[in-house]
Backbone as CSV, one residue per row, in Angstrom:
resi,resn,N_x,N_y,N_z,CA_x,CA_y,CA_z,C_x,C_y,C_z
1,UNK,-6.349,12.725,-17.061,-6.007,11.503,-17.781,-7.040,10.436,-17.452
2,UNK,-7.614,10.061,-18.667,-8.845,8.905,-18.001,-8.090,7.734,-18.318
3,UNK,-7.203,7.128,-18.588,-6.537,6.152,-18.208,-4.944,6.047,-18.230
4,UNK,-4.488,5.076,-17.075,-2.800,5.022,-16.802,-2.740,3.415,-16.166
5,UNK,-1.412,3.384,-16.958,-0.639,1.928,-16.529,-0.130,2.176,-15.013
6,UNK,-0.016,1.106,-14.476,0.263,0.862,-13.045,1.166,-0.321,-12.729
7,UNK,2.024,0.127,-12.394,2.800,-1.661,-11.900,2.636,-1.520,-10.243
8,UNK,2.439,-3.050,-10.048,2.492,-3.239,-8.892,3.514,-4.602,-8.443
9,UNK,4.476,-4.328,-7.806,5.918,-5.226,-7.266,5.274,-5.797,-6.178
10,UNK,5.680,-6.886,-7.294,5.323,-8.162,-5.488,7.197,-8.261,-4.882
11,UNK,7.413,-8.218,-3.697,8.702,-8.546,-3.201,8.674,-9.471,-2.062
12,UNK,10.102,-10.399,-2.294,10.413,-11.016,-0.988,11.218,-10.618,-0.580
13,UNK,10.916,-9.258,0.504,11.539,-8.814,0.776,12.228,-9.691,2.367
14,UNK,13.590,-9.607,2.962,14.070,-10.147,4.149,14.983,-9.313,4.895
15,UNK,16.227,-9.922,4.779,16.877,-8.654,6.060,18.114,-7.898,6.062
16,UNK,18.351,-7.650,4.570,19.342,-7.186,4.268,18.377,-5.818,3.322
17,UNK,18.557,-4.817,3.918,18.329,-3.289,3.620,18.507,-2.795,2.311
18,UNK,19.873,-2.828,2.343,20.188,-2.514,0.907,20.001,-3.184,-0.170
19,UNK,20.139,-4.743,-0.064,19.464,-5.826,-1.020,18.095,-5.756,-1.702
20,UNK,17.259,-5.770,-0.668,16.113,-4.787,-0.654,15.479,-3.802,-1.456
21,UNK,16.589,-2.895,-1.381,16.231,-1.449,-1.745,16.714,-1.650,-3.498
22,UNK,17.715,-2.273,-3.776,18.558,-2.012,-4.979,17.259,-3.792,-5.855
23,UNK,16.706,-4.293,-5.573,15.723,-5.030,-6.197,14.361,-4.164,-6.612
24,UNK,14.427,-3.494,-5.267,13.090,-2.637,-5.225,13.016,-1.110,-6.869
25,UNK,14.683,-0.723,-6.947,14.844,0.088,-7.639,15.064,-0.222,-9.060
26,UNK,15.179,-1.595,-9.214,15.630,-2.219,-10.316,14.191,-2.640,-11.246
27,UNK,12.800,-2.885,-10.261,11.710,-2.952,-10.593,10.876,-1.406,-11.117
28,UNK,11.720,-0.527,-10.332,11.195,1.157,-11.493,11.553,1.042,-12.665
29,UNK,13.151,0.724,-12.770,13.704,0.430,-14.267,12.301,-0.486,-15.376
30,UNK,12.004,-1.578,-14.464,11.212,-2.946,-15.235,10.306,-1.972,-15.632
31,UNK,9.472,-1.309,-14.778,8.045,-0.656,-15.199,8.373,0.342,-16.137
32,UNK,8.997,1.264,-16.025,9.100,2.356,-17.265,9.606,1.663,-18.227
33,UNK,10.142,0.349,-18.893,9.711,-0.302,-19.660,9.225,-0.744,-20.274
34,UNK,8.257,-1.182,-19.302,6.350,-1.623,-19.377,5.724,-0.247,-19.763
35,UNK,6.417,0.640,-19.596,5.336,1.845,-20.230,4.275,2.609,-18.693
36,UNK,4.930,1.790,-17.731,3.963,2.407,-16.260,3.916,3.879,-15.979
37,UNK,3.071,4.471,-15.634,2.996,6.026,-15.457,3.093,5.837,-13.961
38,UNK,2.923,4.839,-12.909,2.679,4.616,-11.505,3.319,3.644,-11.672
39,UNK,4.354,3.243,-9.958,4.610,2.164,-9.864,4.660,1.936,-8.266
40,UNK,4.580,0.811,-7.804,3.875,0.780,-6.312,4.577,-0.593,-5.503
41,UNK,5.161,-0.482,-4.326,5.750,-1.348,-4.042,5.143,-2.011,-2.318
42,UNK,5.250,-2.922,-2.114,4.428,-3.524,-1.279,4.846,-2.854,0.235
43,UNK,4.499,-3.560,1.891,4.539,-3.197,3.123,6.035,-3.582,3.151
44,UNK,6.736,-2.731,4.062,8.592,-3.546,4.466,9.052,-3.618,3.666
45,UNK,8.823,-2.690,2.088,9.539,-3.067,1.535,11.070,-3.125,1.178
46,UNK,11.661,-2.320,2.076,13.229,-2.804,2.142,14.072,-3.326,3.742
47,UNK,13.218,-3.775,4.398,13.326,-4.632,5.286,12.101,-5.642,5.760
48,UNK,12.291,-6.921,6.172,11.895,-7.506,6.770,12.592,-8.784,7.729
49,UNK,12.928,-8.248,9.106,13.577,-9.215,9.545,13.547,-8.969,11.222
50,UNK,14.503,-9.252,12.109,14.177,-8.719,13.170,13.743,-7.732,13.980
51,UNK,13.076,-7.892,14.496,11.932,-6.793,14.990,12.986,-5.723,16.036
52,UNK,13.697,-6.248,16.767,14.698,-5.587,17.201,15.021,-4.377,16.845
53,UNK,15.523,-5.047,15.322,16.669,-4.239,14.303,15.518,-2.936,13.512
54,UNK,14.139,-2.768,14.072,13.236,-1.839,13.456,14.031,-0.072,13.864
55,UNK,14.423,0.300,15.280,15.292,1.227,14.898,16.403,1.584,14.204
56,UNK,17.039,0.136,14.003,18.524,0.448,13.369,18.376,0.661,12.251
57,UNK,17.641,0.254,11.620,17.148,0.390,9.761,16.430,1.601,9.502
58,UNK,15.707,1.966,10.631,15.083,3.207,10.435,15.653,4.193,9.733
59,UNK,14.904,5.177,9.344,15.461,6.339,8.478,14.666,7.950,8.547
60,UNK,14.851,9.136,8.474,13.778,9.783,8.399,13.223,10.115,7.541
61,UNK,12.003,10.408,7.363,11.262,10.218,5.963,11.508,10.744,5.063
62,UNK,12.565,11.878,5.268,12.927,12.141,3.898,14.618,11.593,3.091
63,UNK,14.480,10.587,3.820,16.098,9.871,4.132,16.236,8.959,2.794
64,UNK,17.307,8.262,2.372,17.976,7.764,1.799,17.348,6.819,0.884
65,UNK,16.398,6.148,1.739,15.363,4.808,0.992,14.403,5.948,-0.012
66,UNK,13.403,7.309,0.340,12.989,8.102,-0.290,13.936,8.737,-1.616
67,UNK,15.206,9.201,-1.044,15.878,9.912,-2.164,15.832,8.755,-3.397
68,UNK,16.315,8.397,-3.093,16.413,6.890,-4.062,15.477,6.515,-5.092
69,UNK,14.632,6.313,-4.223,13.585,6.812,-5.029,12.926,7.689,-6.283
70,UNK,13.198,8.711,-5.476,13.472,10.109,-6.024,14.001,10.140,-7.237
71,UNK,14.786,10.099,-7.392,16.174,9.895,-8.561,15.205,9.087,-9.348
72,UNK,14.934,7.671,-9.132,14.712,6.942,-10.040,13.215,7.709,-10.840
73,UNK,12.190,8.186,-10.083,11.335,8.803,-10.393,11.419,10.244,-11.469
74,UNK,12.592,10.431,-11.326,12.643,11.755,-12.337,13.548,11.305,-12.946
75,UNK,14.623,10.210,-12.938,14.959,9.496,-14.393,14.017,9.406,-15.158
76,UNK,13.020,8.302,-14.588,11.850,7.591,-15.723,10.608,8.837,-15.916
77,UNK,10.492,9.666,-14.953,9.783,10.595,-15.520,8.125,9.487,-15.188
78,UNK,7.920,9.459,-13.949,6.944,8.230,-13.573,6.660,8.617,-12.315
79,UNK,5.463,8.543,-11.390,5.349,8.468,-10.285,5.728,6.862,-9.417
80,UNK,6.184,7.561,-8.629,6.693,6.504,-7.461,5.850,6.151,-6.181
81,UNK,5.295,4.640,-5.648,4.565,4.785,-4.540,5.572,4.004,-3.710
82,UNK,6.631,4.706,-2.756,7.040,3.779,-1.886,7.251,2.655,-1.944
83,UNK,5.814,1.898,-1.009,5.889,1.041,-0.128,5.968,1.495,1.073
84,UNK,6.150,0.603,2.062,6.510,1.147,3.337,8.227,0.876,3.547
85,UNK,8.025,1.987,4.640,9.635,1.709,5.341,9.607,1.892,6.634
86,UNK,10.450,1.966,7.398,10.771,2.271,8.909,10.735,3.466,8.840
87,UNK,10.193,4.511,9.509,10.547,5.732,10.175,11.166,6.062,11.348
88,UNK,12.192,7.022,11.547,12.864,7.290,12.700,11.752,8.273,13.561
89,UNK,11.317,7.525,14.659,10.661,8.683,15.811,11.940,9.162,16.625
90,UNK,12.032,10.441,16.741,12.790,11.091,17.581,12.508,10.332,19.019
91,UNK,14.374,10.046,20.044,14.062,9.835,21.218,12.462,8.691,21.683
92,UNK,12.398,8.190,20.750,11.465,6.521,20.929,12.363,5.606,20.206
93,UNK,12.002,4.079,21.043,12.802,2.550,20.658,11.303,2.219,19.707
94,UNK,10.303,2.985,19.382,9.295,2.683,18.338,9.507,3.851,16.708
95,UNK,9.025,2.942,16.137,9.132,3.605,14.637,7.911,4.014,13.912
96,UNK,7.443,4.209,12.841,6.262,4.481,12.166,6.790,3.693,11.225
97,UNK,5.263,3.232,10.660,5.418,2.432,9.970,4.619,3.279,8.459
98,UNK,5.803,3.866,7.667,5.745,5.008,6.664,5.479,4.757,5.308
99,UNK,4.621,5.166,4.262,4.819,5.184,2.629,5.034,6.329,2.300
100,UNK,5.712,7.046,1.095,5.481,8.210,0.280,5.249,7.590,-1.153
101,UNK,4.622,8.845,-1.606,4.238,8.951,-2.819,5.005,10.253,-3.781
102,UNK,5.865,9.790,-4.392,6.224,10.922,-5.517,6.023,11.006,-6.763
103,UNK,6.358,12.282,-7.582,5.826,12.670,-8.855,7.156,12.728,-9.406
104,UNK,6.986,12.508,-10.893,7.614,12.723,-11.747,9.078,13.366,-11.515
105,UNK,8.475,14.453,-11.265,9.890,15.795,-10.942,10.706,14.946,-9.602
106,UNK,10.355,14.129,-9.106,11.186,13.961,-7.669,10.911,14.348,-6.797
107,UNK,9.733,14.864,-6.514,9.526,15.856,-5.295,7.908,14.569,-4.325
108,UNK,8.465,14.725,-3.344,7.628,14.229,-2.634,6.173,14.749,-2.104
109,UNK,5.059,14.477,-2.158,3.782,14.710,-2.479,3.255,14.685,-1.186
110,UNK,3.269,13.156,-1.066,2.527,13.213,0.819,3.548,12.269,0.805
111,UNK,3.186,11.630,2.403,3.512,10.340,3.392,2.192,10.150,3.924
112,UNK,2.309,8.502,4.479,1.609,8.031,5.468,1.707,7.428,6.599
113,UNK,1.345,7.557,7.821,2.120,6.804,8.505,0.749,5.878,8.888
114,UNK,1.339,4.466,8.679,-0.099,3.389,9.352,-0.586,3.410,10.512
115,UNK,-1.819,3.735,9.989,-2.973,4.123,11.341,-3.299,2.586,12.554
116,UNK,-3.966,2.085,11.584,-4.055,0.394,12.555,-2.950,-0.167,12.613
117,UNK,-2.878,-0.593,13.536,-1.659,-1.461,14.022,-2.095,-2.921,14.354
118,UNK,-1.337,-4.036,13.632,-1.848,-5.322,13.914,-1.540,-6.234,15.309
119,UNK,-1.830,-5.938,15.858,-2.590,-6.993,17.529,-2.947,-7.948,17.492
120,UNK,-2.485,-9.426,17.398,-3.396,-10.043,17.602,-3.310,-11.412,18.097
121,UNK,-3.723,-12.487,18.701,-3.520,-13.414,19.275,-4.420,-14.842,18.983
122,UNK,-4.258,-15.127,18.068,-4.978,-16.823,18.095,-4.039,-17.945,18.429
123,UNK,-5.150,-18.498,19.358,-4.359,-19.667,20.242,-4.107,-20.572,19.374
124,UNK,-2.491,-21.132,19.777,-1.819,-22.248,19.019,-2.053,-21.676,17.736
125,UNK,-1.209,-20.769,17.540,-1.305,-20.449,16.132,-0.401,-19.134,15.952
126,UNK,-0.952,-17.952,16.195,-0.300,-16.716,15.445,-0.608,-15.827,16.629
127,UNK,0.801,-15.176,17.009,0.851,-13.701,17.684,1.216,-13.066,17.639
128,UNK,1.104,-11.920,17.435,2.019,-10.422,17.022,1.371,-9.455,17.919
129,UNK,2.642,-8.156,17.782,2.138,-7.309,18.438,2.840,-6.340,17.895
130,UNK,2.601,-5.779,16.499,3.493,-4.109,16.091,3.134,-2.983,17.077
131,UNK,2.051,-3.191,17.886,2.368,-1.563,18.490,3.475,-1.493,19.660
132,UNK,4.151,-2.805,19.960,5.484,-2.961,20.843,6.444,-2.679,20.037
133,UNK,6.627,-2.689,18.746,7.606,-1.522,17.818,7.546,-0.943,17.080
134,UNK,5.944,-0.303,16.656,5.208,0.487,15.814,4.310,1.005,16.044
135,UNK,4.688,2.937,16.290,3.885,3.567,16.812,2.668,3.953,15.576
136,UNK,1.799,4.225,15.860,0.274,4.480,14.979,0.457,6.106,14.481
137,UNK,-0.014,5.804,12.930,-0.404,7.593,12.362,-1.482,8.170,12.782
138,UNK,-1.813,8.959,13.058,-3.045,9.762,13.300,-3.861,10.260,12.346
139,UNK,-3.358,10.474,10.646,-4.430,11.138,9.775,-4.275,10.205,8.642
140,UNK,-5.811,10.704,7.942,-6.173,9.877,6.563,-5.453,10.912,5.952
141,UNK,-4.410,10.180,4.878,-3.796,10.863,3.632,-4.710,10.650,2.253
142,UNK,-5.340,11.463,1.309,-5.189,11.408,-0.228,-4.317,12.399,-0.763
143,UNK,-3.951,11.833,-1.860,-2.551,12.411,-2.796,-3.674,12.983,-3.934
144,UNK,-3.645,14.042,-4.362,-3.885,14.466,-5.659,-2.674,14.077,-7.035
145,UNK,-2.870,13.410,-7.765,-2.000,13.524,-8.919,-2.674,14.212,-10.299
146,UNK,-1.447,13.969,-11.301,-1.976,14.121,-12.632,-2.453,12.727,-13.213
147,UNK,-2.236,12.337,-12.661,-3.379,10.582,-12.837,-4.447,10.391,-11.732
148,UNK,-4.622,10.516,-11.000,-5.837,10.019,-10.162,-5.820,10.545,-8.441
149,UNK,-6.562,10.285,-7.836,-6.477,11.065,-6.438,-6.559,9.846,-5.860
150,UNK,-4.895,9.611,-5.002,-4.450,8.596,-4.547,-5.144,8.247,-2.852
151,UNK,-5.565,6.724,-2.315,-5.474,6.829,-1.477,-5.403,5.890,-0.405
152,UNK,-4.036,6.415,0.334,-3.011,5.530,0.895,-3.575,4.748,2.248
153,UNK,-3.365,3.931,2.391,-3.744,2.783,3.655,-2.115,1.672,3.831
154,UNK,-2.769,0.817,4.377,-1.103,-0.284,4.850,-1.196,-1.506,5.525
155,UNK,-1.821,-2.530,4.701,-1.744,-3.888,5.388,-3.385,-4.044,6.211
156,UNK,-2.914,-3.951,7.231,-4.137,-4.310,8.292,-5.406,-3.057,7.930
157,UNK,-4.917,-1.965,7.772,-5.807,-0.950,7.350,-6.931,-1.474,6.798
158,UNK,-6.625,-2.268,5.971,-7.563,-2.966,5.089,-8.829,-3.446,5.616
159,UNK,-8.970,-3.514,7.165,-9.914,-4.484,7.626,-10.691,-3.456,8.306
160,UNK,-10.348,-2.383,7.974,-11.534,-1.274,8.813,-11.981,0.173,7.728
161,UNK,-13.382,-0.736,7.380,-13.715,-0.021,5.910,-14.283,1.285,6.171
162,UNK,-14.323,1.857,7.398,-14.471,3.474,7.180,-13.288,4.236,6.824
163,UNK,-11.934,4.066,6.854,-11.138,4.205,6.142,-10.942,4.827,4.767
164,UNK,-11.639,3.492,4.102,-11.678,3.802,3.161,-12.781,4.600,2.159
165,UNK,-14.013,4.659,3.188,-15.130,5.432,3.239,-14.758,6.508,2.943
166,UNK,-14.135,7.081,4.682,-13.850,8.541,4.362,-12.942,8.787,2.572
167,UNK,-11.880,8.459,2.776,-10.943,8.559,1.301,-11.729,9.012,0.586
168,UNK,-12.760,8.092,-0.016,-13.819,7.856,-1.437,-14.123,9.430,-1.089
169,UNK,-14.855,9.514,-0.126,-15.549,10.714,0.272,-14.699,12.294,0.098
170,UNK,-13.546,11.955,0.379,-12.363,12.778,0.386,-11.853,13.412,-1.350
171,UNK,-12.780,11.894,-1.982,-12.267,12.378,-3.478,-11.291,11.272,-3.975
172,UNK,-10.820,10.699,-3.333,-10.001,9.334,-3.359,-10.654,8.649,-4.457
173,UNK,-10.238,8.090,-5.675,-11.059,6.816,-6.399,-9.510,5.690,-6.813
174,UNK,-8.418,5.868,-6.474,-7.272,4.783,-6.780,-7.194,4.691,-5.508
175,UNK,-7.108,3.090,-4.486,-6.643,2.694,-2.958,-5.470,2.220,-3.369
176,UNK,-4.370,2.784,-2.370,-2.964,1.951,-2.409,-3.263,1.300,-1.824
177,UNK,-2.799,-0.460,-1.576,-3.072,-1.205,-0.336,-1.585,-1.912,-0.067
178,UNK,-0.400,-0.867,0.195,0.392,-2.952,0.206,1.235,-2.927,1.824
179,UNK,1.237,-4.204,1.306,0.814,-5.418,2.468,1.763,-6.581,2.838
180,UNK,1.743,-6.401,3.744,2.519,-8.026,3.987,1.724,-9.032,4.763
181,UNK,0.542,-9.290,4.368,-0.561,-10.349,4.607,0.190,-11.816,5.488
182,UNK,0.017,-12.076,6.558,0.404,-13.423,6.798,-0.239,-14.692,6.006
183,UNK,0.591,-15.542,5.614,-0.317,-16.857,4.969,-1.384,-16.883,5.707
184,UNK,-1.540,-17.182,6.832,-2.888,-17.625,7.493,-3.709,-16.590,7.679
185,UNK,-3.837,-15.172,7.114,-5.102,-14.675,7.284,-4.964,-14.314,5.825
186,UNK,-4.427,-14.245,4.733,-4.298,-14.175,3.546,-5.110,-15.050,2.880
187,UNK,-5.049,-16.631,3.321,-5.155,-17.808,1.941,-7.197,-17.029,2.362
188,UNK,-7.817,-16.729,3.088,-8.802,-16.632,3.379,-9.499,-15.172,3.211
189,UNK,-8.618,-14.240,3.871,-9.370,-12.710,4.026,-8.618,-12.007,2.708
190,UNK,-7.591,-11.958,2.498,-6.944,-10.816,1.028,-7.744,-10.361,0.150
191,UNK,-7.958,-11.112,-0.824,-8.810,-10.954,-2.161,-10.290,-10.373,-1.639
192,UNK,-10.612,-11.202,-0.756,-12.134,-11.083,-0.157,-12.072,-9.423,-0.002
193,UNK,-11.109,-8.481,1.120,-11.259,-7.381,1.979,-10.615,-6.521,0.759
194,UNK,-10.085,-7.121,-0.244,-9.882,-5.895,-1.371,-10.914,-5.323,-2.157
195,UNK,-11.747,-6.863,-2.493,-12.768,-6.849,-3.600,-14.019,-6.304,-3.190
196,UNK,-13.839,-6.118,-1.331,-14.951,-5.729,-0.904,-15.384,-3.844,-0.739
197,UNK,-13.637,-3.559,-0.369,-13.313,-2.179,-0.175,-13.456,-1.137,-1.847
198,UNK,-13.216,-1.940,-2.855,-13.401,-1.647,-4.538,-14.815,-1.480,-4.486
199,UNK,-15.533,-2.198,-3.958,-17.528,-2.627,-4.352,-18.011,-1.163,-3.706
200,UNK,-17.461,-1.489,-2.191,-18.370,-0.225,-1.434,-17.895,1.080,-2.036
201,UNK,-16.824,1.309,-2.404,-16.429,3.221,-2.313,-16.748,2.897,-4.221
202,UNK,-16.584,1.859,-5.162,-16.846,1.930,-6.719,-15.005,2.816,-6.938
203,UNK,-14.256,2.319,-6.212,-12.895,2.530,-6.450,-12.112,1.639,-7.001
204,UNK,-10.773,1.645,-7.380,-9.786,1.182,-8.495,-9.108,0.955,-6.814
205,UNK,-8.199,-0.654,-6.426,-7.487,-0.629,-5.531,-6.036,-1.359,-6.081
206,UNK,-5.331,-1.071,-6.250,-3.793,-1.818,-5.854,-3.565,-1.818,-5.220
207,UNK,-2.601,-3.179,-5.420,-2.148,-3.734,-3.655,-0.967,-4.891,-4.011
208,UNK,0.040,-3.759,-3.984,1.164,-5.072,-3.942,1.533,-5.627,-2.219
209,UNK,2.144,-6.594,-2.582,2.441,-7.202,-1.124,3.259,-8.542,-1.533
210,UNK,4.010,-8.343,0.061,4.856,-9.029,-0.201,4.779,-10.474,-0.016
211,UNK,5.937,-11.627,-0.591,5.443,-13.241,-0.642,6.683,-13.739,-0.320
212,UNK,6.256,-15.175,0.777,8.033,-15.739,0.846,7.672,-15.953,2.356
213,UNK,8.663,-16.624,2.573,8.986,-16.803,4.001,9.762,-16.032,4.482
214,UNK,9.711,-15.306,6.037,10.800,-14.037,6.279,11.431,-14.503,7.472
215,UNK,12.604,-14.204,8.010,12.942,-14.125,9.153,12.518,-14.321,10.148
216,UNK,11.825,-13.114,10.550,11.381,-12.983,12.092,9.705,-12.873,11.962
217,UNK,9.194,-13.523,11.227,7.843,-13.739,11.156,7.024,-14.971,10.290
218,UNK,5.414,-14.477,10.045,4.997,-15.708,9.610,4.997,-15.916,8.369
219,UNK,5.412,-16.197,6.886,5.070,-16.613,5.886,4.396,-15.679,5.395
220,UNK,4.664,-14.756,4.380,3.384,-13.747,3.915,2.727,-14.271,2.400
221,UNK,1.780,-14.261,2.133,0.805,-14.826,1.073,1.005,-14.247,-0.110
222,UNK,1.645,-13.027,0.049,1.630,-12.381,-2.168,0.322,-11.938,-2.540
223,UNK,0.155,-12.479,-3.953,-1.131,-12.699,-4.828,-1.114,-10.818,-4.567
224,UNK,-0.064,-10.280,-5.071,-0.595,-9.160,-5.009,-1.997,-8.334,-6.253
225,UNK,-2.550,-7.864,-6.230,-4.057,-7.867,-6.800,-3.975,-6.228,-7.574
226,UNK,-4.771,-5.989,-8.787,-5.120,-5.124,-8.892,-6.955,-5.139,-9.462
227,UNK,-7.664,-4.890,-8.500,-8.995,-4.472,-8.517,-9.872,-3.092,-9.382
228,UNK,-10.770,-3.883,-9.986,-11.799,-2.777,-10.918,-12.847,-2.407,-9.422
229,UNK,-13.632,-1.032,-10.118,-14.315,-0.795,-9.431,-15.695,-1.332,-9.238
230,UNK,-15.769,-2.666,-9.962,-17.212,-3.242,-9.882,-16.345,-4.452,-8.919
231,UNK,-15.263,-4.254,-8.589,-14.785,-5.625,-7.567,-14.002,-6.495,-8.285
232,UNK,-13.893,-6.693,-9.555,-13.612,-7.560,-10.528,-12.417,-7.816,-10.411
233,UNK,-11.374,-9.069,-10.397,-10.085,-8.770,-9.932,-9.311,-9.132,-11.678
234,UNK,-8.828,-7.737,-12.211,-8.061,-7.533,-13.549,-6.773,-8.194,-13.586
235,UNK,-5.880,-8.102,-12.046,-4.659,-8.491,-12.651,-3.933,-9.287,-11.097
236,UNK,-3.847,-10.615,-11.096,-3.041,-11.098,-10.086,-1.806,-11.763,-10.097
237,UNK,-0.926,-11.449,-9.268,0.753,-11.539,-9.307,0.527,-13.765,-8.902
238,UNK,1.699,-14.128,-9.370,1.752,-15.241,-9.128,2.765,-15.261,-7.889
239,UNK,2.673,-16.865,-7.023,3.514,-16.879,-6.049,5.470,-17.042,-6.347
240,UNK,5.321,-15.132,-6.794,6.739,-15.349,-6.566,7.531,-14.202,-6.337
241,UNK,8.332,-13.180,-6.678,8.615,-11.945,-6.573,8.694,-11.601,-7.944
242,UNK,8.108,-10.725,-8.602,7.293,-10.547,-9.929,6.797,-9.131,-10.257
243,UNK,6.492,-8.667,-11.267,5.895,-7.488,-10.960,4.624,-7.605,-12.267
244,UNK,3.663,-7.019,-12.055,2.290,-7.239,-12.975,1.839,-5.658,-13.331
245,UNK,1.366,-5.391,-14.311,0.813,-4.240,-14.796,-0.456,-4.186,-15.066
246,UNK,-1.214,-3.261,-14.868,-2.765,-3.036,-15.637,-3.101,-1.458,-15.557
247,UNK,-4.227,-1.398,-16.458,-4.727,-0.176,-16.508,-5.524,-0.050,-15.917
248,UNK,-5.581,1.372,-15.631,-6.634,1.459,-14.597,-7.291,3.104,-15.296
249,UNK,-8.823,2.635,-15.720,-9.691,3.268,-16.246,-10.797,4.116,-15.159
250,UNK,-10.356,5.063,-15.606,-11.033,6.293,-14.720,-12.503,6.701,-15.111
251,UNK,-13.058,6.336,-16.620,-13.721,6.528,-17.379,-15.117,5.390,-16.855
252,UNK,-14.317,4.242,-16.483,-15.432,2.967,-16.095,-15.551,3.461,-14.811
253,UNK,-14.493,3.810,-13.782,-14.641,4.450,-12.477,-16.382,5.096,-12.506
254,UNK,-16.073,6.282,-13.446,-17.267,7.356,-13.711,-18.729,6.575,-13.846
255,UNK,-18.482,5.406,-14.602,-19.706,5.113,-15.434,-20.130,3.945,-14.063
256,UNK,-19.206,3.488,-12.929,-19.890,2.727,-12.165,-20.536,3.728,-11.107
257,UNK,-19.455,4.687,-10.721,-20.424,5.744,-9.740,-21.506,5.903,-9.897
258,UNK,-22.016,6.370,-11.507,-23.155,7.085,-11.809,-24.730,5.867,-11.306
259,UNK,-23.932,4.826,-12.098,-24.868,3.503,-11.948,-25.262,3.523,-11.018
260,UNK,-24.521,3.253,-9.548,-24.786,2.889,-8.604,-24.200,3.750,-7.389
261,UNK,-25.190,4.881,-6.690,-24.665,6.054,-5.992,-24.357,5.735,-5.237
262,UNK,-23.671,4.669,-4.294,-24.143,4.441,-2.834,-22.844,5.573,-2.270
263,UNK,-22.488,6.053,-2.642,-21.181,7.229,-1.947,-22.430,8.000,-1.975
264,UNK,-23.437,9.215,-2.888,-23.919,9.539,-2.548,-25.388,9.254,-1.656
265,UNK,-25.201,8.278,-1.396,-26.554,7.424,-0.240,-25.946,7.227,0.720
266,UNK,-24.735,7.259,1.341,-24.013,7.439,2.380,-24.608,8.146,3.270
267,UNK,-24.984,7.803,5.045,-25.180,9.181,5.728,-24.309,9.008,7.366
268,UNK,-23.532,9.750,6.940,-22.404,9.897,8.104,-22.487,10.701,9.174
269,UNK,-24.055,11.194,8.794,-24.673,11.826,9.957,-25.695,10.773,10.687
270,UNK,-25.882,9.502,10.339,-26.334,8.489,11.498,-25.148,7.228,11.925
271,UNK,-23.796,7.512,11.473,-22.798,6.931,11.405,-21.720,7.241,12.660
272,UNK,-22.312,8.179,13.493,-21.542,8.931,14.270,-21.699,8.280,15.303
273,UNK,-20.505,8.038,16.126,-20.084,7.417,17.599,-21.083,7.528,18.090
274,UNK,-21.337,6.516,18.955,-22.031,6.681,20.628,-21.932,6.711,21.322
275,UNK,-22.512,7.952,22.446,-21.756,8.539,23.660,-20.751,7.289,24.513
């Protein structure tokens, strides 16, 4: 298929689970409306609230927030991208921080579990620490579909572009990105680290994410984005909980690769660690 509609759900999401989940499912309904063949939902997306409460909400990945899913995906006859959710780690007070991707039929394709974990500390200002309740994935996922060869990342991911290197390399040309961006590294880095990750690999990125003020954290920024592969930004969500559509042309994909090889000018044989 050289081209498919895409929705991407901006949510404010907070701390009621099921609230959450039944907004989140009500936006599959919106898109197979819209005519979406993909539909993609931002980071947390059916919780965001006390950090505490990250085991109690948990689920296992093929649990309840997925089925749900599921269903709605082989109602509309549409692929489904998650978002993230909590994962249950066996016997750990830490979780993974999880997306799946399903097809049409209902059947689940891959998962991901987020590799970077956000750390970080600026004085008089902003501190977090998910790896005190979010344990790290270990592998790069791409999804093969009958639309495009998906490939999954999560928020902070975003800021470490071999990532998305490998993917491209992997065969990857659609980036999932969503996100729950804090206002304060959002109003500045978002758009910038999307439009930049689209330029280098000549990939198609969505990226819903979520907007609003939450609970137990800082303010997240929205503006969820959908990116051409010359960087160009086609379609941006306004500040609110919303959902936006665009196409995404596989055909211009082709015609920017060819233009401009730098995937094949890549050499990952002088790219390699040092002792």
């Amino acid at each position: 298929m050289s081209q498919f509609v895409v929705a991407a759900c901006q949510m404010d999401s907070k701390g009621d689970k099921q609230d959450n989940l039944d907004r989140a499912l009500s936006f599959v309904d919106e898109a197979a409306r819209a005519g979406a063949d993909l539909v993609t939902f931002p980071e947390m997306v059916t919780y965001m609230g006390d950090r505490d409460r990250y085991p109690d909400v948990a689920e296992p990945a093929a649990g309840p927030t997925v089925q749900q899913f599921a269903e709605k995906a082989r109602e509309h006859g549409l692929y489904v991208h998650t978002g993230s959710f909590f994962e249950q780690i066996p016997d750990s007070e830490r979780v993974y921080n999880t997306s799946a991707v399903i097809d049409p039929d209902g059947t689940v394709l891959d998962t991901y579990r987020k590799v970077h974990l956000f750390d970080i500390e600026l004085e008089g200002s902003v501190e977090q620490q998910e790896s005190a309740y979010v344990a790290p994935g270990d592998d790069i996922v791409t999804v093969e579909t009958d639309l495009a060869t998906l490939g999954l990342s999560i928020c902070y991911d975003l800021r470490f572009p071999r990532l998305y290197q490998t993917m491209a390399q992997q065969g990857a040309n659609v980036f999932l990105v969503p996100a729950a961006f804090t206002m304060y590294t959002g109003k500045d880095h978002w758009e910038t680290l999307l439009r930049a990750r689209a330029i280098e690999n000549q990939a198609w990125v969505v990226a819903p994410a979520q907007i609003g003020d939450k609970p137990a954290s800082e303010p997240t920024y929205g503006r969820t984005l959908v990116v051409d592969p010359w960087g160009n930004v086609v379609a941006k969500a306004s500040d609110r909980e919303t959902m936006l559509t665009a196409t995404i042309d596989l055909e211009y994909l082709e015609d920017v690769r060819r233009d401009m090889q730098t995937l094949q000018h890549a050499r990952p044989d002088v790219y390699r660690e040092s002792d």
